[in-house]
PDB file of N, CA, C and O in Angstrom:
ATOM      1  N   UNK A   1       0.826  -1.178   0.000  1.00  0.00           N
ATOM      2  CA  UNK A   1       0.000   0.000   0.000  1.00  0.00           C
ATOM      3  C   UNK A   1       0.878   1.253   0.000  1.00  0.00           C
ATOM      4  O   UNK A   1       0.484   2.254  -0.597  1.00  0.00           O
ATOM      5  N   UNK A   2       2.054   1.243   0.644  1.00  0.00           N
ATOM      6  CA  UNK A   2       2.697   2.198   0.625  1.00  0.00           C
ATOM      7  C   UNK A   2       3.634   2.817  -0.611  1.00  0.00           C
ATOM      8  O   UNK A   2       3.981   3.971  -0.863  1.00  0.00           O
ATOM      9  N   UNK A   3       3.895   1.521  -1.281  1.00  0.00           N
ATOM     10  CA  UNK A   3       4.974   1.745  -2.057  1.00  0.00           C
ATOM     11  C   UNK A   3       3.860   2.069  -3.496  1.00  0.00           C
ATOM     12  O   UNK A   3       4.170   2.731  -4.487  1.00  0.00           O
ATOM     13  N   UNK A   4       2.613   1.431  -3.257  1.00  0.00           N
ATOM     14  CA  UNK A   4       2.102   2.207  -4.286  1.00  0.00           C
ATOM     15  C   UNK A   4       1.045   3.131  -3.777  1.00  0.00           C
ATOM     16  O   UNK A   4      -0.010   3.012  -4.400  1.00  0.00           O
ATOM     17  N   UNK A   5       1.033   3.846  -3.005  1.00  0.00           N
ATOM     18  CA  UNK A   5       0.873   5.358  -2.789  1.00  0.00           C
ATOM     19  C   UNK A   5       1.406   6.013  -3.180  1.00  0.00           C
ATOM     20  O   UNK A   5       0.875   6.808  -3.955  1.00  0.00           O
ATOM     21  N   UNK A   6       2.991   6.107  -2.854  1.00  0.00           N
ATOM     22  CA  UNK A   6       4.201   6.958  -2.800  1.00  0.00           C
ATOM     23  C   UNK A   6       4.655   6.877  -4.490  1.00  0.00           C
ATOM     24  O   UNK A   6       5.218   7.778  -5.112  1.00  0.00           O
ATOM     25  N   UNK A   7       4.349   5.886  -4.883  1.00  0.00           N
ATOM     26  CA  UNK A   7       4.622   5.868  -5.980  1.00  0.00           C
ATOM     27  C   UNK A   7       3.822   6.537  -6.980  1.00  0.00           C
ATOM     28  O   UNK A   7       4.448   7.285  -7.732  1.00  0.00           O
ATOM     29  N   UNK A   8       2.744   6.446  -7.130  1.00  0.00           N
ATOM     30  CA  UNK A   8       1.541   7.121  -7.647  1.00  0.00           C
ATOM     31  C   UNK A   8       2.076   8.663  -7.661  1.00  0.00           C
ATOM     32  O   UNK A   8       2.154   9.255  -8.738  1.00  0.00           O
ATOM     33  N   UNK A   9       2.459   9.331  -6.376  1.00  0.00           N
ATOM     34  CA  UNK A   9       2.394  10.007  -6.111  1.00  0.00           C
ATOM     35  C   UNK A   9       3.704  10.843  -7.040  1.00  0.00           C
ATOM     36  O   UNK A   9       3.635  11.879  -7.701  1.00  0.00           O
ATOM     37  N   UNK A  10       4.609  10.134  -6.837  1.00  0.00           N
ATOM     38  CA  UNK A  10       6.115  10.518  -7.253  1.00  0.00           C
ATOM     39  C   UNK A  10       5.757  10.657  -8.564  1.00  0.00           C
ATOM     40  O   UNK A  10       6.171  11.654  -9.156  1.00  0.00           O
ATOM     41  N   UNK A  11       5.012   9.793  -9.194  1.00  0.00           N
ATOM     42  CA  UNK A  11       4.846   9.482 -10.610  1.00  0.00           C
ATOM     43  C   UNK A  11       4.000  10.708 -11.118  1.00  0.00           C
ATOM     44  O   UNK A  11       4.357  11.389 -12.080  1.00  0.00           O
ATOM     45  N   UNK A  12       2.718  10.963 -10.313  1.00  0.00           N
ATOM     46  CA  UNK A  12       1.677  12.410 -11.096  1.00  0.00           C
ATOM     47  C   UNK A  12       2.747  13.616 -10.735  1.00  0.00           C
ATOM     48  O   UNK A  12       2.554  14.604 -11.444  1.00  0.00           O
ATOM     49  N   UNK A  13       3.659  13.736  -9.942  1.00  0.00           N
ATOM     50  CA  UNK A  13       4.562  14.933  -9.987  1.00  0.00           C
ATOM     51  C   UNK A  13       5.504  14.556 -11.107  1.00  0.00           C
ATOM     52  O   UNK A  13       5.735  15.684 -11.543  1.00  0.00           O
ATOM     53  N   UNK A  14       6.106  13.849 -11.761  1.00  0.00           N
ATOM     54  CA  UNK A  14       6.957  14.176 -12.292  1.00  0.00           C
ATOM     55  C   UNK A  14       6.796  14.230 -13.999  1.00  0.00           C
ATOM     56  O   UNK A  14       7.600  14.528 -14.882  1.00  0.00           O
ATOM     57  N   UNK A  15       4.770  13.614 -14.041  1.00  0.00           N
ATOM     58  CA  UNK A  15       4.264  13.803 -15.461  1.00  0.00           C
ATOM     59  C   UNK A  15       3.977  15.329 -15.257  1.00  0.00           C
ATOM     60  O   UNK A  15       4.420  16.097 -16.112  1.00  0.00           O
ATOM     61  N   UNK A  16       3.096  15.961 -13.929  1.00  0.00           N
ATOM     62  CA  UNK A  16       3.293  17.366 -14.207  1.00  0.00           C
ATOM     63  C   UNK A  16       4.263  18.073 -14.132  1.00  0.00           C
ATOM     64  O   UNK A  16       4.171  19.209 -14.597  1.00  0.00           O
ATOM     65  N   UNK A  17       5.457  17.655 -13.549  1.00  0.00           N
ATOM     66  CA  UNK A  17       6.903  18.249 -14.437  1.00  0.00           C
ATOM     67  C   UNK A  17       6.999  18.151 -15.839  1.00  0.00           C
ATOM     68  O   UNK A  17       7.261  19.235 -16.362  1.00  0.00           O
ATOM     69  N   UNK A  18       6.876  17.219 -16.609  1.00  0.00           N
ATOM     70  CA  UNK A  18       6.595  17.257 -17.898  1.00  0.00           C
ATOM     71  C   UNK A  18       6.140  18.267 -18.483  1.00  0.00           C
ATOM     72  O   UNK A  18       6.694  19.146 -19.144  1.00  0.00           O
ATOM     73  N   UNK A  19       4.750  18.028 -18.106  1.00  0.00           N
ATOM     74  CA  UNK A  19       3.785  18.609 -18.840  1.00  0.00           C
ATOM     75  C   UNK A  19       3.668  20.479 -19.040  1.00  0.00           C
ATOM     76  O   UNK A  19       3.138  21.198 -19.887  1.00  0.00           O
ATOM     77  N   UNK A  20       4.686  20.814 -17.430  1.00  0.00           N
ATOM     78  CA  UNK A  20       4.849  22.306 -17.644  1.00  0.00           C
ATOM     79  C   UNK A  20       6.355  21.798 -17.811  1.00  0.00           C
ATOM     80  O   UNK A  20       6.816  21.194 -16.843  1.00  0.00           O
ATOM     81  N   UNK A  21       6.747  21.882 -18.349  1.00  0.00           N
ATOM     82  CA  UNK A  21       8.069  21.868 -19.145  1.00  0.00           C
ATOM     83  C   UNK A  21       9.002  22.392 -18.457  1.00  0.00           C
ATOM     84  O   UNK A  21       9.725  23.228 -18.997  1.00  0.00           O
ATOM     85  N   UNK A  22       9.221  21.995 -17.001  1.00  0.00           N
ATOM     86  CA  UNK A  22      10.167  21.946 -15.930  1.00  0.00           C
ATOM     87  C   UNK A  22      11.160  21.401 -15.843  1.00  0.00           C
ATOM     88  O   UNK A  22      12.168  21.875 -15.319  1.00  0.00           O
ATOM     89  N   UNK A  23      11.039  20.059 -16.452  1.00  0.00           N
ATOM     90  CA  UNK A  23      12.191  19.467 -16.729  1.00  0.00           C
ATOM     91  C   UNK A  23      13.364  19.722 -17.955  1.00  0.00           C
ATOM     92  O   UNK A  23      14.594  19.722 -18.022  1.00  0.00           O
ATOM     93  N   UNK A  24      12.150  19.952 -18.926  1.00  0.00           N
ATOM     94  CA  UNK A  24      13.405  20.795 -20.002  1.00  0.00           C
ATOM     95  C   UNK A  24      14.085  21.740 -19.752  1.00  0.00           C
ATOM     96  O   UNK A  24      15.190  21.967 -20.244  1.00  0.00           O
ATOM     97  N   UNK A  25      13.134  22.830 -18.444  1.00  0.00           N
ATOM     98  CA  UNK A  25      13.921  23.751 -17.888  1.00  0.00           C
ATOM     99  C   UNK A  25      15.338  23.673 -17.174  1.00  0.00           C
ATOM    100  O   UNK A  25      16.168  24.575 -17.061  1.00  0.00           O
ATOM    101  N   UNK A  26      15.400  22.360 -16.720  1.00  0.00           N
ATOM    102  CA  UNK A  26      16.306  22.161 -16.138  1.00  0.00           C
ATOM    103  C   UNK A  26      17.672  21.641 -16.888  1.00  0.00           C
ATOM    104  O   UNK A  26      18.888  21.797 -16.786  1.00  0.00           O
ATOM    105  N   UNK A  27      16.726  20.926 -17.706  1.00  0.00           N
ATOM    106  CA  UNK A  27      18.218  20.811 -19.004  1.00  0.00           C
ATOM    107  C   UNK A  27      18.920  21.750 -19.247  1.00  0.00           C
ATOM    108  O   UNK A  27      20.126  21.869 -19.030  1.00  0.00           O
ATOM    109  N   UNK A  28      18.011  22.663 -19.835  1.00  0.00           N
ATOM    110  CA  UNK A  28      18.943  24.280 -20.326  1.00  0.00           C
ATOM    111  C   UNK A  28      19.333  24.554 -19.101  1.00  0.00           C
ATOM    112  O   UNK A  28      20.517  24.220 -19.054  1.00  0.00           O
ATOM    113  N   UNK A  29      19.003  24.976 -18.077  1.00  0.00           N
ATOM    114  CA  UNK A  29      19.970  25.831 -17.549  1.00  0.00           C
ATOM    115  C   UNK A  29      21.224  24.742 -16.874  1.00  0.00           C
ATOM    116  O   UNK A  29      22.191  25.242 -16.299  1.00  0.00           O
ATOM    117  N   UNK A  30      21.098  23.362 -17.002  1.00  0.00           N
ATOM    118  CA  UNK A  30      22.539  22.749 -17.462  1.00  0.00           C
ATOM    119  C   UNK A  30      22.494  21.898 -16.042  1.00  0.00           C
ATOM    120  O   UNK A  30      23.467  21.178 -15.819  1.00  0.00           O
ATOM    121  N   UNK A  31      21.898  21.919 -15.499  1.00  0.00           N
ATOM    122  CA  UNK A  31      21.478  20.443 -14.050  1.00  0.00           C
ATOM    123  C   UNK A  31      21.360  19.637 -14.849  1.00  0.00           C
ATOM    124  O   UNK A  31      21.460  19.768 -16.069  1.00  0.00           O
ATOM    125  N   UNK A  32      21.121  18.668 -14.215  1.00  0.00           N
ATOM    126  CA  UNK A  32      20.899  17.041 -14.819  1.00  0.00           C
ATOM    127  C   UNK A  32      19.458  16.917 -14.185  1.00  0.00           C
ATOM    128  O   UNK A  32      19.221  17.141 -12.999  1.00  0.00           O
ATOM    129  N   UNK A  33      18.653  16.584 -15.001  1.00  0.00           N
ATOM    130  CA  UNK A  33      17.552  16.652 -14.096  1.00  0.00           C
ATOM    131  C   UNK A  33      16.965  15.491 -13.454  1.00  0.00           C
ATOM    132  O   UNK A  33      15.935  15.561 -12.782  1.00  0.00           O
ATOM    133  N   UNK A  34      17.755  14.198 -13.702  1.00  0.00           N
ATOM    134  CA  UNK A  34      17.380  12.980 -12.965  1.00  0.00           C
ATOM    135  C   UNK A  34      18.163  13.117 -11.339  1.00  0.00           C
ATOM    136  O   UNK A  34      17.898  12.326 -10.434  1.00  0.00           O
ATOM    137  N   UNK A  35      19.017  14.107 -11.211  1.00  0.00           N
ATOM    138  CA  UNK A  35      19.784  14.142  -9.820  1.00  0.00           C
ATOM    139  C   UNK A  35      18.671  15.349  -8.755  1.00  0.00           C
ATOM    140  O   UNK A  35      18.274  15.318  -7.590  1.00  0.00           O
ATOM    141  N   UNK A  36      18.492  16.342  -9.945  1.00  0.00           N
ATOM    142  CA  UNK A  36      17.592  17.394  -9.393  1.00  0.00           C
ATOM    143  C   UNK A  36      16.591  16.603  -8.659  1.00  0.00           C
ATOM    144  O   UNK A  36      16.705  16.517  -7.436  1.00  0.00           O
ATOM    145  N   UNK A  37      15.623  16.016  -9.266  1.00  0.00           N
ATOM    146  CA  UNK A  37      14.531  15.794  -9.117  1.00  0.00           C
ATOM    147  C   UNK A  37      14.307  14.370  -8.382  1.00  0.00           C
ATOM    148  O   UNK A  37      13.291  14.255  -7.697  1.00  0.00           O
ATOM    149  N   UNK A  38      15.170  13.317  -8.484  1.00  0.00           N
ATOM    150  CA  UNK A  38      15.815  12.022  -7.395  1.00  0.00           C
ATOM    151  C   UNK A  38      15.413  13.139  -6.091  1.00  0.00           C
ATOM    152  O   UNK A  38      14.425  12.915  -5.392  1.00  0.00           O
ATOM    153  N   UNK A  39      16.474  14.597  -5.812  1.00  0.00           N
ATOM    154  CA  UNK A  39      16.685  15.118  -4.293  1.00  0.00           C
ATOM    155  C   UNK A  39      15.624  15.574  -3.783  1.00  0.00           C
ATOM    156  O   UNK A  39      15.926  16.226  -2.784  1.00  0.00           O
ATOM    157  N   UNK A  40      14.230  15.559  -4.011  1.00  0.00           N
ATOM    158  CA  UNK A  40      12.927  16.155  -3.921  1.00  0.00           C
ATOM    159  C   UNK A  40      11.992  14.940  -4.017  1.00  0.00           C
ATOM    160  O   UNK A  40      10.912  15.265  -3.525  1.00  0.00           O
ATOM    161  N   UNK A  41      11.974  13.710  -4.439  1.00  0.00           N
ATOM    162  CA  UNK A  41      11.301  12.823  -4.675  1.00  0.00           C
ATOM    163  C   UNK A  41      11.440  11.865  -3.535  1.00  0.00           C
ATOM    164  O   UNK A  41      10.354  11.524  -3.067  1.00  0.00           O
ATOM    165  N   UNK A  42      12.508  11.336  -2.959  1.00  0.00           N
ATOM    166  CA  UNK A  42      13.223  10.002  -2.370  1.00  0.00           C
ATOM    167  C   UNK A  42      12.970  10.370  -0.771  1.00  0.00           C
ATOM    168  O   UNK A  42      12.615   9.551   0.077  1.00  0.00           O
ATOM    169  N   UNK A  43      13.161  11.405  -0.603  1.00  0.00           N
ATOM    170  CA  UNK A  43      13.286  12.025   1.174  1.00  0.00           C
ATOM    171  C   UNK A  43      11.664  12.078   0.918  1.00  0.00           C
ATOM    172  O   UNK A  43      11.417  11.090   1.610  1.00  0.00           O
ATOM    173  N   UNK A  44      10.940  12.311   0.651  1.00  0.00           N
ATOM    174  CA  UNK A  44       9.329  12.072   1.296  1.00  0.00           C
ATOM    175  C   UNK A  44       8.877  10.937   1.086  1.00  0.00           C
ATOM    176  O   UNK A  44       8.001  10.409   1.771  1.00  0.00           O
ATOM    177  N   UNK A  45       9.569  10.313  -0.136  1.00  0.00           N
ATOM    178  CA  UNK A  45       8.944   8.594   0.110  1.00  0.00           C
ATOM    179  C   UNK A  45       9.721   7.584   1.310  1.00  0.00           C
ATOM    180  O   UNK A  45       9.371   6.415   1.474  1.00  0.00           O
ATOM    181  N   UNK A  46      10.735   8.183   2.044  1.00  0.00           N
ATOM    182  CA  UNK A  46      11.475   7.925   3.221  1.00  0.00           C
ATOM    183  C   UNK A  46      10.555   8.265   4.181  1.00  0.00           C
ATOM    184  O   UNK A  46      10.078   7.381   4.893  1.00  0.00           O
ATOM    185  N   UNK A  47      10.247   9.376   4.303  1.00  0.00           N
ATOM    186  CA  UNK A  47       9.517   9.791   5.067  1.00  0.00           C
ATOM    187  C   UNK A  47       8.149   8.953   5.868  1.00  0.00           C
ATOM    188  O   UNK A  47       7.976   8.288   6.889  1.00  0.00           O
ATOM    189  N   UNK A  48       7.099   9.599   4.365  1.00  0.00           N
ATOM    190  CA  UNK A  48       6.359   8.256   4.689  1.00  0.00           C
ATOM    191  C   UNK A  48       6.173   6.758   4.495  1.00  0.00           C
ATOM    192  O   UNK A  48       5.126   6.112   4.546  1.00  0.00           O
ATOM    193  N   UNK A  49       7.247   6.404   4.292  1.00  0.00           N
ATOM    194  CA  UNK A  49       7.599   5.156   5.191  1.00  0.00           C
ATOM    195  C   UNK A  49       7.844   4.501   6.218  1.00  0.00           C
ATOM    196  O   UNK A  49       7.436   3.397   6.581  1.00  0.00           O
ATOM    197  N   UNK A  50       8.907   5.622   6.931  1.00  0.00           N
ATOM    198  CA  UNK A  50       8.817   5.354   8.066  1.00  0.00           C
ATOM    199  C   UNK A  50       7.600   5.962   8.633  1.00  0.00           C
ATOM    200  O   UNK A  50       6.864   4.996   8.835  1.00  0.00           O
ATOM    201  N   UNK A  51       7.089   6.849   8.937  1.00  0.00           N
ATOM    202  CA  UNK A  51       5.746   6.835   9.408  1.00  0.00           C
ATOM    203  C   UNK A  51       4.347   5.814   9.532  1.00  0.00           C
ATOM    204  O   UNK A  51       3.482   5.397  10.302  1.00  0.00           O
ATOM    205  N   UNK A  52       4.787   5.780   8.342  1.00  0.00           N
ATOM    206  CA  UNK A  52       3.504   4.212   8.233  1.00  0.00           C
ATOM    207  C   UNK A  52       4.230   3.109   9.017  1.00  0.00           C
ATOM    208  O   UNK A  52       3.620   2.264   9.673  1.00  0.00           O
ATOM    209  N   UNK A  53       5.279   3.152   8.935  1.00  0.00           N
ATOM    210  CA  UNK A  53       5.724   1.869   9.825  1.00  0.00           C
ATOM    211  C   UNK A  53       5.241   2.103  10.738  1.00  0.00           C
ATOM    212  O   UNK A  53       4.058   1.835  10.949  1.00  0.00           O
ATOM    213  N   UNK A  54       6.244   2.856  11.820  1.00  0.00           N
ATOM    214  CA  UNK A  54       5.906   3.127  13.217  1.00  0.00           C
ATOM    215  C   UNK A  54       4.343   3.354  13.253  1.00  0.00           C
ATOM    216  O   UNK A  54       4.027   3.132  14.422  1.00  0.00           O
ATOM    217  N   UNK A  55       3.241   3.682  12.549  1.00  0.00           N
ATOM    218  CA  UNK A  55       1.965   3.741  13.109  1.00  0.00           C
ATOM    219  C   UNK A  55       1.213   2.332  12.580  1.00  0.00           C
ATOM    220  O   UNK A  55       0.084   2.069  12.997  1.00  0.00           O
ATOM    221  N   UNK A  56       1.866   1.492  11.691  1.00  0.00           N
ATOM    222  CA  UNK A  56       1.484   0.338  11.800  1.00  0.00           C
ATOM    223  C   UNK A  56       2.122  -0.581  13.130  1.00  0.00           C
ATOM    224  O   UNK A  56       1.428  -1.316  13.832  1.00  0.00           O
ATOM    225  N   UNK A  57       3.638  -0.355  13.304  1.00  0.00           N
ATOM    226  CA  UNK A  57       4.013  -1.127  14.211  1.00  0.00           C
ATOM    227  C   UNK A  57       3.277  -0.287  15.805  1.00  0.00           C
ATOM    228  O   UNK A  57       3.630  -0.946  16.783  1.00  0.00           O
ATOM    229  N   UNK A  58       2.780   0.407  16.033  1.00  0.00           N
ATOM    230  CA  UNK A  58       2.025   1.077  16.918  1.00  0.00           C
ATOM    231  C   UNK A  58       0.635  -0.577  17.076  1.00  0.00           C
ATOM    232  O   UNK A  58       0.570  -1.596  17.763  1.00  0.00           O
ATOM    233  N   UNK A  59      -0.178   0.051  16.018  1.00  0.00           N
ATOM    234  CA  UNK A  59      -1.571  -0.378  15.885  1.00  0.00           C
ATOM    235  C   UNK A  59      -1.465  -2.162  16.335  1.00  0.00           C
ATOM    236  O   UNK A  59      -2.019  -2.764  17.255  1.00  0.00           O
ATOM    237  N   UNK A  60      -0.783  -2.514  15.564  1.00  0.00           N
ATOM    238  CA  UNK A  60      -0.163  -4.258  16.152  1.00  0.00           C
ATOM    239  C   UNK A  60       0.234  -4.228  17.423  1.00  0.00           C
ATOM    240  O   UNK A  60      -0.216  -5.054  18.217  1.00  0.00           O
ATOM    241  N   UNK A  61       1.069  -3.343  17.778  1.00  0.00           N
ATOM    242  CA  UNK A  61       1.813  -3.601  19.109  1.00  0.00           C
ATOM    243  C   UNK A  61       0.227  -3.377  19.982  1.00  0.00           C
ATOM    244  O   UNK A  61       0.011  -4.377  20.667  1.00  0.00           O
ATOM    245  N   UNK A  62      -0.675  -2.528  20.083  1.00  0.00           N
ATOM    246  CA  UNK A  62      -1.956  -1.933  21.042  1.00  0.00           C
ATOM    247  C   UNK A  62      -2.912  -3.154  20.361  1.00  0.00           C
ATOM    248  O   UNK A  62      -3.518  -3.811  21.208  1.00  0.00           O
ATOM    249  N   UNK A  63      -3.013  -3.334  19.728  1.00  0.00           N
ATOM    250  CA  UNK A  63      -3.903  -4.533  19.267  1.00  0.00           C
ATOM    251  C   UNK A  63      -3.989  -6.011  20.085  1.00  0.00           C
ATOM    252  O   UNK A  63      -4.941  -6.498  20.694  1.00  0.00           O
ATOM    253  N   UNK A  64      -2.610  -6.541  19.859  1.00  0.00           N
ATOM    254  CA  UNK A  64      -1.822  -7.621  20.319  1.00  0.00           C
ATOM    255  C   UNK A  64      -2.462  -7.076  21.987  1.00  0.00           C
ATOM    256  O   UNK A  64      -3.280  -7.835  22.506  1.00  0.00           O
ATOM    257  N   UNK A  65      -2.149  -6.050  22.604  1.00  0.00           N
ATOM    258  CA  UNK A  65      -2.454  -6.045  24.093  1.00  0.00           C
ATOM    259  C   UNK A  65      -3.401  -6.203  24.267  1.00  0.00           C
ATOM    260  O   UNK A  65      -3.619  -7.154  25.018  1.00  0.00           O
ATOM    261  N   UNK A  66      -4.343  -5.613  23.859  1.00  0.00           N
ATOM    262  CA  UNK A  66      -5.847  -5.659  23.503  1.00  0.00           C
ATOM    263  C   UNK A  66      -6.512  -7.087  23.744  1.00  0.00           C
ATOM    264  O   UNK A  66      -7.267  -7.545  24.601  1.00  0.00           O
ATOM    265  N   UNK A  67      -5.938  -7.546  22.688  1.00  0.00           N
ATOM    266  CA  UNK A  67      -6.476  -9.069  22.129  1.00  0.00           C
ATOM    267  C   UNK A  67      -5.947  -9.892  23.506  1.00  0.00           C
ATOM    268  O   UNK A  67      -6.598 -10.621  24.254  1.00  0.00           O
ATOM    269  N   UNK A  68      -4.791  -9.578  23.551  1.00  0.00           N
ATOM    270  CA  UNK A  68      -4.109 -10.397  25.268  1.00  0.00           C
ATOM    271  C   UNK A  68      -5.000 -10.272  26.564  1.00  0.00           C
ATOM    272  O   UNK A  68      -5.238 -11.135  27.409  1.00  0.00           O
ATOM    273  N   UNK A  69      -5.360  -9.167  26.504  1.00  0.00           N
ATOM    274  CA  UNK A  69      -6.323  -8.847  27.862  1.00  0.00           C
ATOM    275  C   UNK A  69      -7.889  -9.366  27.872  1.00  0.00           C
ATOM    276  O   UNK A  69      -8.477  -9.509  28.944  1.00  0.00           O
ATOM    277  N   UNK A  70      -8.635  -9.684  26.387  1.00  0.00           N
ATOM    278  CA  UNK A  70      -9.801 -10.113  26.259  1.00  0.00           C
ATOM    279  C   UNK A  70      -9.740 -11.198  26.621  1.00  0.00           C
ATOM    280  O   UNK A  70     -10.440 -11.781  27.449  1.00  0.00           O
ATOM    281  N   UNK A  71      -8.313 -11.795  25.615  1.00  0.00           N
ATOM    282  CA  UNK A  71      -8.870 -13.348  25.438  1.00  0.00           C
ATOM    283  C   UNK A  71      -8.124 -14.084  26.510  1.00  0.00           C
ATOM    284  O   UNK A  71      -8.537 -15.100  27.069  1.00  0.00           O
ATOM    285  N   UNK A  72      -7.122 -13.550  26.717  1.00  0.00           N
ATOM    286  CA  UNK A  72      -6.092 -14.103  27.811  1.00  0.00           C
ATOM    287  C   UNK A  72      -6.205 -13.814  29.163  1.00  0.00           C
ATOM    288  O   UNK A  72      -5.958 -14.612  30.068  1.00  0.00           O
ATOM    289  N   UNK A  73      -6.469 -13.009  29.255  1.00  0.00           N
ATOM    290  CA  UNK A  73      -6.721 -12.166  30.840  1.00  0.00           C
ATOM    291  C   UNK A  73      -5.267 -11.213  30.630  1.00  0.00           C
ATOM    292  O   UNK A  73      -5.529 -10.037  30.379  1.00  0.00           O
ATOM    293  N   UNK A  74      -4.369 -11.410  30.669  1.00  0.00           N
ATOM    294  CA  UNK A  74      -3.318 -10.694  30.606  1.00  0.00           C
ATOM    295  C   UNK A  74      -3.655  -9.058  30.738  1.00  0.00           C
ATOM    296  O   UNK A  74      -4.626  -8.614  30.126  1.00  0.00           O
ATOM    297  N   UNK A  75      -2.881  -8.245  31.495  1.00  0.00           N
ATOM    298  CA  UNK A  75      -3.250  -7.028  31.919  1.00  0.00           C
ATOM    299  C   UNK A  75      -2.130  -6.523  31.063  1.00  0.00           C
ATOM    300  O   UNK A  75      -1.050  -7.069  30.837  1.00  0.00           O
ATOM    301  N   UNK A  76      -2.687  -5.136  30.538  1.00  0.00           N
ATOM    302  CA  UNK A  76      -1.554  -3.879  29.661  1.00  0.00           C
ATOM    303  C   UNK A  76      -0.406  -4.403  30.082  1.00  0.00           C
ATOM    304  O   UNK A  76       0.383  -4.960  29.319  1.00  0.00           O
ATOM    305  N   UNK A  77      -0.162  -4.218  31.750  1.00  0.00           N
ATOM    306  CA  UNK A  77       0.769  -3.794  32.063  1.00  0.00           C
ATOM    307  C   UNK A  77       1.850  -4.764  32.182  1.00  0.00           C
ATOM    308  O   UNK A  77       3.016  -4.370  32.148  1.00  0.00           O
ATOM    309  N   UNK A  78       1.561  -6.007  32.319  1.00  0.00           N
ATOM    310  CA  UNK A  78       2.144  -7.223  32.205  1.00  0.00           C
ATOM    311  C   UNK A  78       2.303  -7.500  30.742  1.00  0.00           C
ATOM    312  O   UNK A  78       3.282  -8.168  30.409  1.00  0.00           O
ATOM    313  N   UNK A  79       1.514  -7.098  29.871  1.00  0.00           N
ATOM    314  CA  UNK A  79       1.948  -7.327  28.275  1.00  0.00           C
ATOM    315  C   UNK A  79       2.945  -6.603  28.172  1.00  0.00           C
ATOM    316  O   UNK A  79       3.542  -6.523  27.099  1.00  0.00           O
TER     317      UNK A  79
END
């Protein structure tokens, strides 16, 4: 789910780079524009990654206690 979120995402930004002719811009004025645009793309799909982790590994970790205390008796605090 994540990797095709982020991806989706990376992908409609860099057809509307295209499409306003941002990237050619960047040719001429003499960047490379696969390095440009890699440094703006990669750090937010880092980003939310780790985020989704940690709030998935959250939701499992409170779940798991959850489920321990219904079905098990097991108390929070002992989980």
């Amino acid at each position: 789910m994540t990797s095709g979120r982020s991806g989706s995402a990376i992908t409609a930004e860099l057809g509307s780079m295209k499409l306003h002719e941002e990237i050619d811009a960047l040719t001429v004025m003499g960047l490379r524009p696969s390095r440009n645009i890699d440094c703006s793309a990669y750090p937010r799909a880092y980003i939310q990654c780790s985020a989704l982790t940690f709030i998935a590994d959250m939701s499992g970790i409170f779940g798991g206690m959850m489920m321990s205390w219904v079905y098990a008796g097991i108390n929070p605090r002992g989980f």
